[in-house]
N, CA, C and O of each residue as an XYZ file, in Angstrom:
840
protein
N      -2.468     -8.441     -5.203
C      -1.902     -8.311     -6.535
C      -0.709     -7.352     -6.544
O       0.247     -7.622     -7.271
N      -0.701     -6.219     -5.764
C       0.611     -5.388     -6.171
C       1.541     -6.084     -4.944
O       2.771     -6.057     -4.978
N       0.942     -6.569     -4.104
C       2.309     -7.347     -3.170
C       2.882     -8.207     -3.839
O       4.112     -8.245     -3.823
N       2.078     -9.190     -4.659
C       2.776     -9.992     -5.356
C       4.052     -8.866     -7.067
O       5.130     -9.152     -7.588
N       3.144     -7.776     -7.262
C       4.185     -7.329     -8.324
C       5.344     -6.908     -7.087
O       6.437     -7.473     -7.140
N       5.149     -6.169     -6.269
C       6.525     -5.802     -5.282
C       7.316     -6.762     -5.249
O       8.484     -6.623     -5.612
N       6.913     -7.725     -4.882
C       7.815     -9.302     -4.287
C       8.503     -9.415     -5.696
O       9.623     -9.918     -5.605
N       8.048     -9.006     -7.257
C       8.502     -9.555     -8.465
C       9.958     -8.725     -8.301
O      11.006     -9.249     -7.924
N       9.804     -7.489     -8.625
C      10.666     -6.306     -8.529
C      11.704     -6.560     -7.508
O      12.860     -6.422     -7.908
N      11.528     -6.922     -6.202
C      12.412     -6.854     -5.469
C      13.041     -8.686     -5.697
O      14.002     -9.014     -5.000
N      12.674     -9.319     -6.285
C      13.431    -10.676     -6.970
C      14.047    -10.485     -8.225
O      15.091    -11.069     -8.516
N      13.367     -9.565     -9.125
C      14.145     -9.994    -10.591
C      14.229     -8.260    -11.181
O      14.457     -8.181    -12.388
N      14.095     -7.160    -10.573
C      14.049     -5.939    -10.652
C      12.804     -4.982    -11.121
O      11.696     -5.480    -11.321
N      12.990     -3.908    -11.246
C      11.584     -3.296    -11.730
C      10.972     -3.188    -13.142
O       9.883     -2.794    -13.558
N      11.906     -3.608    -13.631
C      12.193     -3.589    -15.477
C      11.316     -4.831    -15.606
O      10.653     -4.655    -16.628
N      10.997     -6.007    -15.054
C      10.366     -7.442    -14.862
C       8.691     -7.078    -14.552
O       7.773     -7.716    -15.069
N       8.532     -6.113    -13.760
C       6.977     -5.615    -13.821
C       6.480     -5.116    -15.118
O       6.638     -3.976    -15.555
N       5.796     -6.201    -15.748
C       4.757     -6.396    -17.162
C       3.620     -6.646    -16.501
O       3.714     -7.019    -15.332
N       2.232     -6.483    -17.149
C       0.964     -6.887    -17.021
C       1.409     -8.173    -16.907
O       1.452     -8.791    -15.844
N       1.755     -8.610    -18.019
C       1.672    -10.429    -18.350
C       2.239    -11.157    -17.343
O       1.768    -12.182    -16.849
N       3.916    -10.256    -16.858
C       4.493    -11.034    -15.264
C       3.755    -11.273    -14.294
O       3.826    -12.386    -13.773
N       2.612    -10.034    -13.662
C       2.091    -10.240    -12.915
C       0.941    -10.817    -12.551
O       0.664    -11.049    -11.375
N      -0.135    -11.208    -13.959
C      -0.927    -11.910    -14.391
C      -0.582    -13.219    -14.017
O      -1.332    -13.960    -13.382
N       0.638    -13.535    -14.435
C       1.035    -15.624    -14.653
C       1.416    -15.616    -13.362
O       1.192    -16.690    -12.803
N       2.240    -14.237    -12.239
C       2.270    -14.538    -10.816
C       1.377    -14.546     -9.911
O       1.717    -14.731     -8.742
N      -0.455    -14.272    -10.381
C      -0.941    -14.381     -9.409
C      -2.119    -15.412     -9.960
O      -3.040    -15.905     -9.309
N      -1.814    -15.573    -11.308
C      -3.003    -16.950    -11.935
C      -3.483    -16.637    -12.750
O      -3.943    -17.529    -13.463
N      -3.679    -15.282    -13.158
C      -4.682    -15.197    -14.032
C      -4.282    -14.767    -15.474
O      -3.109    -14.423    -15.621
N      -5.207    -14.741    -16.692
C      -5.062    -14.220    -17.539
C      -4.545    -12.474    -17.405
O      -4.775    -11.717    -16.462
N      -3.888    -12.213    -18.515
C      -3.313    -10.991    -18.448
C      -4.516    -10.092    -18.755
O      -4.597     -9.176    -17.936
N      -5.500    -10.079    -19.716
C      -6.410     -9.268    -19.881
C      -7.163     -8.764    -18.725
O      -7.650     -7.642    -18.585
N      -7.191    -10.039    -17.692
C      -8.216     -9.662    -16.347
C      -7.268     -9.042    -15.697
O      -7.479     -8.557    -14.585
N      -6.329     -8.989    -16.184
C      -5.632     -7.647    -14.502
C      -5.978     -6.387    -15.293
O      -5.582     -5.255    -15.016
N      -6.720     -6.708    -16.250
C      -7.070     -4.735    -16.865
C      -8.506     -4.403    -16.277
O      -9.001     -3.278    -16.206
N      -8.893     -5.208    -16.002
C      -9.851     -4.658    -15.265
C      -9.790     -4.386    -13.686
O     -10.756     -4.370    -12.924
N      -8.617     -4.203    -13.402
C      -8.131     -3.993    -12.341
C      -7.536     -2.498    -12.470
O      -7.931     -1.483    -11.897
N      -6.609     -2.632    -13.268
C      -5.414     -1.550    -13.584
C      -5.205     -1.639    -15.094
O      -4.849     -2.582    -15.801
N      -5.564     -0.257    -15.405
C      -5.878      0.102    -16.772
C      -4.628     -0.303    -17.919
O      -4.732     -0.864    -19.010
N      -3.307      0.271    -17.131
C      -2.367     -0.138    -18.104
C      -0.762      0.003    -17.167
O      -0.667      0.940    -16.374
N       0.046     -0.661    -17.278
C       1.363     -0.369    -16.886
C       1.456      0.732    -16.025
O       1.507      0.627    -14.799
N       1.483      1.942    -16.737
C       1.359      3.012    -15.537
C       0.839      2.634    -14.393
O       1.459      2.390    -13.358
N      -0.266      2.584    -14.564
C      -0.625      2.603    -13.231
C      -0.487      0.996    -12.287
O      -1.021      0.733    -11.209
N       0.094      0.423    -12.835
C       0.745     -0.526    -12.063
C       1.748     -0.150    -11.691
O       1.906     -0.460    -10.511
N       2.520      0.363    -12.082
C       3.756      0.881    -11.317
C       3.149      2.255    -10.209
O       3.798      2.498     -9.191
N       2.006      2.990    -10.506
C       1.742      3.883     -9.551
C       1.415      2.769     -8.593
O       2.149      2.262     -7.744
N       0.383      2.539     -8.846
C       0.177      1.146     -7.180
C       1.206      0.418     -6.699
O       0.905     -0.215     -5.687
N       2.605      0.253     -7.171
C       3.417     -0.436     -6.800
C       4.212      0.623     -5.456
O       4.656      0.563     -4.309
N       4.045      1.299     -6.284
C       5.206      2.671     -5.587
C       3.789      3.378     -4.274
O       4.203      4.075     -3.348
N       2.550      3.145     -4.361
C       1.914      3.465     -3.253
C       1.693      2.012     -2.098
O       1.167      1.895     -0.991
N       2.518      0.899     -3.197
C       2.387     -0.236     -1.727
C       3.453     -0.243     -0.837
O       3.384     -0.788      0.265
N       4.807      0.553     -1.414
C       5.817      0.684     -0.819
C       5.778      1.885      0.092
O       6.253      1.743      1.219
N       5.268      3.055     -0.258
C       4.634      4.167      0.766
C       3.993      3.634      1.625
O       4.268      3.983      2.773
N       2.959      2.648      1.447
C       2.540      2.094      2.473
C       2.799      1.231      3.832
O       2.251      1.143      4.931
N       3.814      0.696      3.244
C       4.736     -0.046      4.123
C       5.618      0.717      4.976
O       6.387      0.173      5.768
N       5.543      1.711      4.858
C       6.527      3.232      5.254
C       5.805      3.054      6.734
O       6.165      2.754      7.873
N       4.136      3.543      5.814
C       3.171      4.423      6.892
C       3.259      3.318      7.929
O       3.734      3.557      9.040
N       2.915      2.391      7.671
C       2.371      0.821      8.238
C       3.439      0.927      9.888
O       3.068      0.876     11.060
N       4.770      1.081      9.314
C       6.114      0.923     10.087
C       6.305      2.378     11.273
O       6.488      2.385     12.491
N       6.197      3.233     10.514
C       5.728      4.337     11.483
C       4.982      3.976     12.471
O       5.240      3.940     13.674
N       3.540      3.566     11.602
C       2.506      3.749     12.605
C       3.039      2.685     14.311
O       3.023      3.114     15.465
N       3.498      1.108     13.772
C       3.901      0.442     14.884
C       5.369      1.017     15.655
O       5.755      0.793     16.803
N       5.912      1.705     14.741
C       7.821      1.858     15.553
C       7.790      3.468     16.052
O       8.477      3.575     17.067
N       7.347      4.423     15.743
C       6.825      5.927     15.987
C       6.150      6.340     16.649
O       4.972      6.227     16.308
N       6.442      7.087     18.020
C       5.243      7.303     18.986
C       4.854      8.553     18.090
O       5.209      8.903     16.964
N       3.874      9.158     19.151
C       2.805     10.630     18.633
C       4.302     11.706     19.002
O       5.047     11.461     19.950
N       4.540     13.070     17.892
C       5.316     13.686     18.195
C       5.026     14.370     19.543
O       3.854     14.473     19.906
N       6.175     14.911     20.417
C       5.707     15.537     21.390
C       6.672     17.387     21.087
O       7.759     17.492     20.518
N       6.100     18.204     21.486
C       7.084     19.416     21.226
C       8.322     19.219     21.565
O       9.097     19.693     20.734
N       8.843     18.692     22.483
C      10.175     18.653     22.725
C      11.296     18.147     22.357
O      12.456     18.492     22.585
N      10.532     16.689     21.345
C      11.603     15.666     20.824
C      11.052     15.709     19.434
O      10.564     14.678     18.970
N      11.086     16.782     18.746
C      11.169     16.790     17.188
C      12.135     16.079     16.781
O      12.101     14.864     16.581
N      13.234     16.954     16.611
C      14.102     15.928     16.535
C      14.240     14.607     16.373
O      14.189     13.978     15.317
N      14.374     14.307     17.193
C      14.172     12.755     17.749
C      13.041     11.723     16.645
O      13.276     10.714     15.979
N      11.485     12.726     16.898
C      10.646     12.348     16.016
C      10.845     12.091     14.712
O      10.548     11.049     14.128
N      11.651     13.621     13.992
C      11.891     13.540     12.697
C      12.558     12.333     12.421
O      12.134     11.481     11.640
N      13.870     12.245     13.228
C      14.940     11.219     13.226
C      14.619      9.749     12.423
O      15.032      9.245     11.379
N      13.530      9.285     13.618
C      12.739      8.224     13.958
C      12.294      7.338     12.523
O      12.357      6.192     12.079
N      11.634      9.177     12.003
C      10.387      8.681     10.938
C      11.275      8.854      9.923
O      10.763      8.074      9.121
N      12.612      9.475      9.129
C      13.341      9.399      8.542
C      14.117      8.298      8.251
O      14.270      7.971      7.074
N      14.687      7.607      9.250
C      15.479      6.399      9.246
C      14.462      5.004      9.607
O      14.930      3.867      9.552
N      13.230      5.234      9.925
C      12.013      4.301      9.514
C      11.918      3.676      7.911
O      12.098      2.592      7.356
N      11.461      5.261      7.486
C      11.255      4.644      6.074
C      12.572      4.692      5.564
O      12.408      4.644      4.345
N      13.773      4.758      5.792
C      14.991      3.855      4.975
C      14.951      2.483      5.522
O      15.634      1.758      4.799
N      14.612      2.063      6.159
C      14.694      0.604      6.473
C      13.469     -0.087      5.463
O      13.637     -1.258      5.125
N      12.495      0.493      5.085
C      11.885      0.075      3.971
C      12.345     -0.101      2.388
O      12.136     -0.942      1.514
N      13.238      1.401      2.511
C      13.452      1.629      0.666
C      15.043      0.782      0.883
O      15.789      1.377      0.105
N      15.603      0.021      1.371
C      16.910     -1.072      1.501
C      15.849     -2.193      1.260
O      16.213     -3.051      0.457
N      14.773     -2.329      1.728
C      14.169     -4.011      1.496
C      13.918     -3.985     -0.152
O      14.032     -4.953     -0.904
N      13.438     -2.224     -0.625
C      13.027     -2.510     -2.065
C      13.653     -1.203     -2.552
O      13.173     -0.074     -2.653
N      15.061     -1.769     -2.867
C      16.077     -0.660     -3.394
C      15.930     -0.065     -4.875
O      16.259      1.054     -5.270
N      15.411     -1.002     -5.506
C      14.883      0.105     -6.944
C      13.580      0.950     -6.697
O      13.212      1.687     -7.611
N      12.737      0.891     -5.342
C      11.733      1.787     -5.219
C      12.069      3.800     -5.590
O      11.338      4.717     -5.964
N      13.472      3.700     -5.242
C      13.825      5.181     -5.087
C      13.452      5.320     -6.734
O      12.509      6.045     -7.050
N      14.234      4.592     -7.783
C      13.883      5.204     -8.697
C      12.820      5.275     -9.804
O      12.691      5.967    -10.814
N      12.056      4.219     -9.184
C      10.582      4.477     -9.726
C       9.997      5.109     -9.211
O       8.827      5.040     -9.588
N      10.233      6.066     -8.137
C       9.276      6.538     -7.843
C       9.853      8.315     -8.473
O       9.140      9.078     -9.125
N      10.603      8.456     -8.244
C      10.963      9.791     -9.818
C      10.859      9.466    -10.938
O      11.724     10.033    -11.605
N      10.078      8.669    -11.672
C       9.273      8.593    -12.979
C       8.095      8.671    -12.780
O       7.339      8.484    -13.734
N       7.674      8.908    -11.753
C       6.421      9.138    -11.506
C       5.599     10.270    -11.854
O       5.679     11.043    -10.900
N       4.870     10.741    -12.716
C       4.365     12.246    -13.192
C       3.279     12.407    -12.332
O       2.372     13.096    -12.800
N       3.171     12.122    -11.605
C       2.391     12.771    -10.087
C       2.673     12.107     -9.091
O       2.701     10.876     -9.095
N       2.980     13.002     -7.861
C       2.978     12.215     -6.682
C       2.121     11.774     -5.850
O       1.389     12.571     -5.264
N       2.029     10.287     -5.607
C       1.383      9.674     -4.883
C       0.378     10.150     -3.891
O       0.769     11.092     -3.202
N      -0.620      9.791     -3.701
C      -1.321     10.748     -2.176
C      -0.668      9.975     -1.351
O      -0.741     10.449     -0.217
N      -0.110      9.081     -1.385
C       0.162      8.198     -0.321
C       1.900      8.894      0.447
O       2.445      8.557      1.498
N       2.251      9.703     -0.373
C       3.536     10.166      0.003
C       3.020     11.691      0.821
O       3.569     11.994      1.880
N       1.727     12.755      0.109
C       1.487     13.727      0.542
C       1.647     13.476      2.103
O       2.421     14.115      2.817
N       0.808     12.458      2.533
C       0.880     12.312      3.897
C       2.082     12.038      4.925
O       1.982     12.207      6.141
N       3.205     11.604      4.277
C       4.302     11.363      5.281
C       5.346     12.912      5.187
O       6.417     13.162      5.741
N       4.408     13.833      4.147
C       5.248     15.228      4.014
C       3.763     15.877      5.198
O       4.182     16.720      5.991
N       2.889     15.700      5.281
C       1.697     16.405      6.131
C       2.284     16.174      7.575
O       2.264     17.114      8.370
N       2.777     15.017      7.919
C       3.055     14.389      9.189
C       4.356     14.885      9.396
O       4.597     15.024     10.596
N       5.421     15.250      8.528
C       6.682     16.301      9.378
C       6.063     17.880      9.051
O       6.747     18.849      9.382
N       5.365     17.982      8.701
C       5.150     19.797      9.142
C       4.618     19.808     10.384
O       4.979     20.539     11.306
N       3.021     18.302     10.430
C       2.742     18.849     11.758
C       3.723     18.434     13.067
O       3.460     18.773     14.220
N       4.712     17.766     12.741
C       5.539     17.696     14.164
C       6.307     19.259     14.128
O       6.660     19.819     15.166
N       6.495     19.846     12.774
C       7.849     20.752     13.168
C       6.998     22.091     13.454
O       7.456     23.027     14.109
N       5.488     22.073     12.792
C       4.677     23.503     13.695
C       4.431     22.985     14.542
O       4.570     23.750     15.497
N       4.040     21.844     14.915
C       4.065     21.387     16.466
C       4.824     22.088     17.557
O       4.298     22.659     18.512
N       6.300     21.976     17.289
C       7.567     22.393     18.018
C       7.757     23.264     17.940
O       8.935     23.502     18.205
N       6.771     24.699     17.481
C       7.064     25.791     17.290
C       7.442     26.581     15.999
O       7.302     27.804     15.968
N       7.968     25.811     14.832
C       8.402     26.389     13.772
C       7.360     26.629     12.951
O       6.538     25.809     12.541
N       7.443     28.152     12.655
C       6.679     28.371     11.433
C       6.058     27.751      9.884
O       6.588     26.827      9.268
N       5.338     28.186      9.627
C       5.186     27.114      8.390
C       5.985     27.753      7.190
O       6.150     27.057      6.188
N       6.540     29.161      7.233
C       8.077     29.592      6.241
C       8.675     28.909      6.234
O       9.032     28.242      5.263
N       9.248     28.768      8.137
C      10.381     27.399      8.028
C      10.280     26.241      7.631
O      11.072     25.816      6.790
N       9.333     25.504      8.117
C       8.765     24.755      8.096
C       8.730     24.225      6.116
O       8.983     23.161      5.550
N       8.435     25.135      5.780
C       8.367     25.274      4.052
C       9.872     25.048      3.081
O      10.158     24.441      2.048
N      10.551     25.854      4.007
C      12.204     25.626      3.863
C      12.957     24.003      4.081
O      13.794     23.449      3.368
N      12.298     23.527      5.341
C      12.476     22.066      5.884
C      12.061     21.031      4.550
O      12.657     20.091      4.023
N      10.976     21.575      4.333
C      10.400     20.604      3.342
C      11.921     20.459      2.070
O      12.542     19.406      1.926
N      12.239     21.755      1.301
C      12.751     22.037      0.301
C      14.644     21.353      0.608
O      15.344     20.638     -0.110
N      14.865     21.863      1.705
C      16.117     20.697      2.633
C      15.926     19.179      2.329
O      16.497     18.519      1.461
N      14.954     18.756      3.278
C      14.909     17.371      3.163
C      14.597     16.528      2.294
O      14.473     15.312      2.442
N      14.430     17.291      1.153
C      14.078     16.888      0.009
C      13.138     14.975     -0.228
O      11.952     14.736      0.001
N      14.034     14.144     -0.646
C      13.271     12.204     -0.109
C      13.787     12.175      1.049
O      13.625     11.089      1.606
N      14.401     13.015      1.696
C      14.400     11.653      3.241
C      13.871     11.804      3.747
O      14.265     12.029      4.891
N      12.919     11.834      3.565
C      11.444     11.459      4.744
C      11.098     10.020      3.651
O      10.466      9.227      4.348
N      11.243      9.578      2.572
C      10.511      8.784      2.103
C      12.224      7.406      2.227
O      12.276      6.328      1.635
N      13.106      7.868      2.965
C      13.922      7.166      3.276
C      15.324      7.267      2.432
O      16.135      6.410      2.782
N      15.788      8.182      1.344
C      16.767      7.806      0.640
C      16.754      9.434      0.044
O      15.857     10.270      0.158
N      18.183      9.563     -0.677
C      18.636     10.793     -1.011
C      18.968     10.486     -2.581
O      19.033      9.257     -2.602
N      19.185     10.903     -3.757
C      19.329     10.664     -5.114
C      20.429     11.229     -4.917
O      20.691     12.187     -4.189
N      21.390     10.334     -5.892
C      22.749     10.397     -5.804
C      23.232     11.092     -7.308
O      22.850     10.603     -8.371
N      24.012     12.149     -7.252
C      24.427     12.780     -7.711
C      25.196     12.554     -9.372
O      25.234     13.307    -10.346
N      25.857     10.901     -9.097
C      26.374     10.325     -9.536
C      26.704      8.759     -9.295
O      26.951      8.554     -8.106
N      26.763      7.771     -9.983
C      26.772      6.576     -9.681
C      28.302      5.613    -10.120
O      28.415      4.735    -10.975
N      28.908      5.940     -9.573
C      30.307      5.015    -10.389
C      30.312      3.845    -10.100
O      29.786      3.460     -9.056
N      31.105      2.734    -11.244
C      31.114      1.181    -10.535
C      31.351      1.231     -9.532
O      31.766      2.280     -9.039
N      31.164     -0.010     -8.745
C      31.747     -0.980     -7.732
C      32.923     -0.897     -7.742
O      33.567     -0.923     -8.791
N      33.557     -0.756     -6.337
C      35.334     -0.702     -6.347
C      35.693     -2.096     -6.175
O      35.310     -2.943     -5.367
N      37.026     -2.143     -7.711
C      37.163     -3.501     -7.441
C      36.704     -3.945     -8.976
O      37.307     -4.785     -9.644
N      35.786     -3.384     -9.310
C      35.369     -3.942    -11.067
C      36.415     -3.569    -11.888
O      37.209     -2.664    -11.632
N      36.417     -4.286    -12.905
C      37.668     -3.633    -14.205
C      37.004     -1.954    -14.634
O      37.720     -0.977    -14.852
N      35.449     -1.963    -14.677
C      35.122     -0.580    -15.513
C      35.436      0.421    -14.237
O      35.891      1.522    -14.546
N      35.270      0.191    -13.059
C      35.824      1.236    -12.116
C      36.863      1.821    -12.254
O      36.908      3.049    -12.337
N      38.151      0.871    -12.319
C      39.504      1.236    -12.565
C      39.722      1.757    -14.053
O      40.525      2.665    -14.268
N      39.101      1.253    -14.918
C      38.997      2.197    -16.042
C      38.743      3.290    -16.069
O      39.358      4.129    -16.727
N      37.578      3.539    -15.203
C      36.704      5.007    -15.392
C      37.941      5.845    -14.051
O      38.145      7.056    -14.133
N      38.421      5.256    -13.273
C      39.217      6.367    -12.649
C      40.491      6.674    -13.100
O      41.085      7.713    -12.814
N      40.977      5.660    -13.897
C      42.137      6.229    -14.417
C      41.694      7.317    -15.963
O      42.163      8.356    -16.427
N      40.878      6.645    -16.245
C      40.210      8.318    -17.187
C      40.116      9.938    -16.915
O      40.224     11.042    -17.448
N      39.771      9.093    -15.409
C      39.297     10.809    -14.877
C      40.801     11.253    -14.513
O      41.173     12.377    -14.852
N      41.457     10.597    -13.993
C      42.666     10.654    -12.759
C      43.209     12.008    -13.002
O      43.254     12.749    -12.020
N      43.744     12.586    -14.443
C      44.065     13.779    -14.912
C      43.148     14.757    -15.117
O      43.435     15.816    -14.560
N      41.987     14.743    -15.830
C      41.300     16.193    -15.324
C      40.940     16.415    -14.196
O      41.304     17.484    -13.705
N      40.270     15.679    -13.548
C      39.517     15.554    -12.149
C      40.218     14.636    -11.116
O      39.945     13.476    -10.807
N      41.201     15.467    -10.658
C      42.195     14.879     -9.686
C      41.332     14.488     -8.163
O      41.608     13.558     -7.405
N      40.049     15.667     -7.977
C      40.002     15.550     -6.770
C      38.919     14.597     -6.656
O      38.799     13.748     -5.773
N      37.868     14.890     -7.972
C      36.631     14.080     -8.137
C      37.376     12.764     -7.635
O      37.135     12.208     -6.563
N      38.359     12.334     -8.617
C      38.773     10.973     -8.629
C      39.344     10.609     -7.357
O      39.080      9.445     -7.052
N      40.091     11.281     -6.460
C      40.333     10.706     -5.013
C      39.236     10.565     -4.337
O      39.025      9.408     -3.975
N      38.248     11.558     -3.958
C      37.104     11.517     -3.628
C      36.386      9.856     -4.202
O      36.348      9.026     -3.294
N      36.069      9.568     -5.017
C      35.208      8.474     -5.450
C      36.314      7.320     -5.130
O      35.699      6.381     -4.625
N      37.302      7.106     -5.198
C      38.772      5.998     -5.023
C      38.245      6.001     -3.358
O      37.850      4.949     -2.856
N      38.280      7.205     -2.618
C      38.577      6.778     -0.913
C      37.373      6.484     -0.697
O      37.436      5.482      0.015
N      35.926      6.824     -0.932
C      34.676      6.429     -0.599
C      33.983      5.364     -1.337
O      33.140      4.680     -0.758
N      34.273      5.177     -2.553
C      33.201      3.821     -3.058
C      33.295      2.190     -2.332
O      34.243      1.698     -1.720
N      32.258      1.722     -2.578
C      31.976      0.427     -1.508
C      32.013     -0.805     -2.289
O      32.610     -0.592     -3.345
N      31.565     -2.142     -2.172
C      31.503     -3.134     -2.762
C      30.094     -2.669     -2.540
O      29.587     -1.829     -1.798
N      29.566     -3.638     -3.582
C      28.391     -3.264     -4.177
C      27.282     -4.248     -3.516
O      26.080     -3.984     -3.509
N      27.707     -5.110     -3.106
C      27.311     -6.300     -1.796
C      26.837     -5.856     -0.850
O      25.883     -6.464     -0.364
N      27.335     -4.566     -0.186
C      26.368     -3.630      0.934
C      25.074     -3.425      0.710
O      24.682     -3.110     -0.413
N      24.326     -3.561      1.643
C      22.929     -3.066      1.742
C      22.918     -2.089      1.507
O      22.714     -1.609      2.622
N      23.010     -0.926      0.565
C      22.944      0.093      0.957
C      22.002      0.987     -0.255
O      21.650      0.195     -1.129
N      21.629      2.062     -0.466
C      21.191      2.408     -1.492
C      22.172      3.947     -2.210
O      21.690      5.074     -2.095
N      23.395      3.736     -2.836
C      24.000      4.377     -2.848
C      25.800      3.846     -3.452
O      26.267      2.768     -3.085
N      26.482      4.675     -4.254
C      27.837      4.059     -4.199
C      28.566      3.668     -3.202
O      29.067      2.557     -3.026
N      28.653      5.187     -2.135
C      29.293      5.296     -1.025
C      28.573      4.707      0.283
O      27.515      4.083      0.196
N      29.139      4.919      1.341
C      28.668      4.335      2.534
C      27.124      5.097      2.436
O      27.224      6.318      2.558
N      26.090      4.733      2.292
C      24.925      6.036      1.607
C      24.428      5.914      3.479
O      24.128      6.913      4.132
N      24.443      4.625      3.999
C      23.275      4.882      5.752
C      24.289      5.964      6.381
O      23.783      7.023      6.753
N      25.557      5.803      6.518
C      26.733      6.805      7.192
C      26.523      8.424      6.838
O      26.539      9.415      7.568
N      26.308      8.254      5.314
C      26.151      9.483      4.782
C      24.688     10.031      5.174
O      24.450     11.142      5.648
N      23.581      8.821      4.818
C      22.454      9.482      5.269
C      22.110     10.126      6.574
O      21.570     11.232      6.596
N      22.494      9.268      7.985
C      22.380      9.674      8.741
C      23.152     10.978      9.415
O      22.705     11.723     10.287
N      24.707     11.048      8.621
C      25.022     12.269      8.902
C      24.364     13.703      8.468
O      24.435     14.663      9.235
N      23.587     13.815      6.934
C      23.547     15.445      6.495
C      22.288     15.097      7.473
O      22.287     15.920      8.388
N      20.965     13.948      7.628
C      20.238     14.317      8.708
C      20.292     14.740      9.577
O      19.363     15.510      9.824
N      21.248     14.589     10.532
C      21.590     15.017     11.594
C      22.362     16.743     11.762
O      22.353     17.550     12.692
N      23.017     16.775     10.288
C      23.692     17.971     10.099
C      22.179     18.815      9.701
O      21.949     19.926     10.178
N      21.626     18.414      9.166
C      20.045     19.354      8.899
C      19.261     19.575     10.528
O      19.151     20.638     11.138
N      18.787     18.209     10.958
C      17.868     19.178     12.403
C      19.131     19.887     13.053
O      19.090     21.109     13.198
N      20.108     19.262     13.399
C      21.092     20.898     14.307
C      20.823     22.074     13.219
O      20.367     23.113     13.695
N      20.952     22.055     12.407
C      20.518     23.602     11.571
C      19.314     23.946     11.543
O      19.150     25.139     11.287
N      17.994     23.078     11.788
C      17.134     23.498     11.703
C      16.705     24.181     13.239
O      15.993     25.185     13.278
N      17.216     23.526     14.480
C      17.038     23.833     15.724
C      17.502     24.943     15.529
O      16.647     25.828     15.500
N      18.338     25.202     15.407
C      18.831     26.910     15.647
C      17.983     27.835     15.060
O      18.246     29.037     15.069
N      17.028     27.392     14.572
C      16.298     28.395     14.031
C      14.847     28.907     14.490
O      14.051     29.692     13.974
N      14.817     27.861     16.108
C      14.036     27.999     17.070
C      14.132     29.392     17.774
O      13.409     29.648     18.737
């Protein structure tokens, strides 16, 4: 039942997950999926723990056991793992910050980088700090600051020639980096380029602190 609401969401968006959608997508009357799942909420909590799941699932087959020496590497691994999940179901990022509690299903992929990074020696201060750094990318994706059209739309070129005079630099900045919107990506800008760079700019900062 929530594979089939996932499959809805990632066809017609997350706004399309109703009791009643997912009722007529798997056969049944809408009343009997309440005896399943009490109300909306928590269909969207089970939705957002089938997509955590698919995280763990992918780890578990593509992720060896950390070893002390290749944290790094490990973190790397399990970071750019679960982005290859949250690109298959790109509105997952933002249902899952409406969420008024977090998932148990997420506690665990934050349990599994402490124990690689006290593994490797780092304290659990640091270690505590790492957490507060990496903020979602361990769950695969970074929240973007700001979202401007697609380069190339009429409201893009609107909205930058708006800005063009107060915010000279904002506006070059967003003109030289925004993408067609056709990219896989989860983000205005090149977001995998970007992601994989502050990752990479984070463990070199975090190594040094070995």
């Amino acid at each position: 039942m929530l594979n089939v609401a996932v499959a809805i969401a990632d066809a017609e968006g997350v706004s399309a997950l109703t009791m009643r959608r997912v009722a007529s997508a798997v056969g049944v009357e809408a009343m009997s999926l309440y005896h399943h799942l009490p109300n909306k909420e928590a269909l969207l909590d089970g939705v957002v723990d089938t997509v955590v799941g698919e995280i763990h699932e992918r780890l578990e087959a593509e992720v060896s056991a950390p070893a002390a020496d290749d944290w790094r590497v490990t973190l790397r691994q399990r970071f750019l793992t679960a982005r290859t999940v949250m690109l298959r179901h790109p509105w997952a990022p933002g249902l899952i910050g409406t969420r008024s509690a977090v998932p148990a299903s997420i506690y665990g992929l934050y349990e599994a980088l402490l124990a690689t990074m006290v593994g490797a020696g780092f304290s659990y201060h640091v270690a505590h700090r790492a957490l507060h750094t990496f903020g979602s990318m361990p769950l695969g994706f970074v929240q973007e600051l700001f979202s401007p059209a697609a380069a190339g739309a009429d409201e893009a070129d609107d909205d930058l020639e708006a800005m063009a005079e107060a915010f000279p630099h904002l506006t070059a900045m967003v003109a030289a980096e925004v993408h067609d919107a056709a990219d896989a990506v989860l983000g205005w800008c090149d977001s995998q380029t970007e992601f994989e760079f502050t990752l990479d700019l984070l463990l070199d900062g975090f190594a040094r602190q070995l």
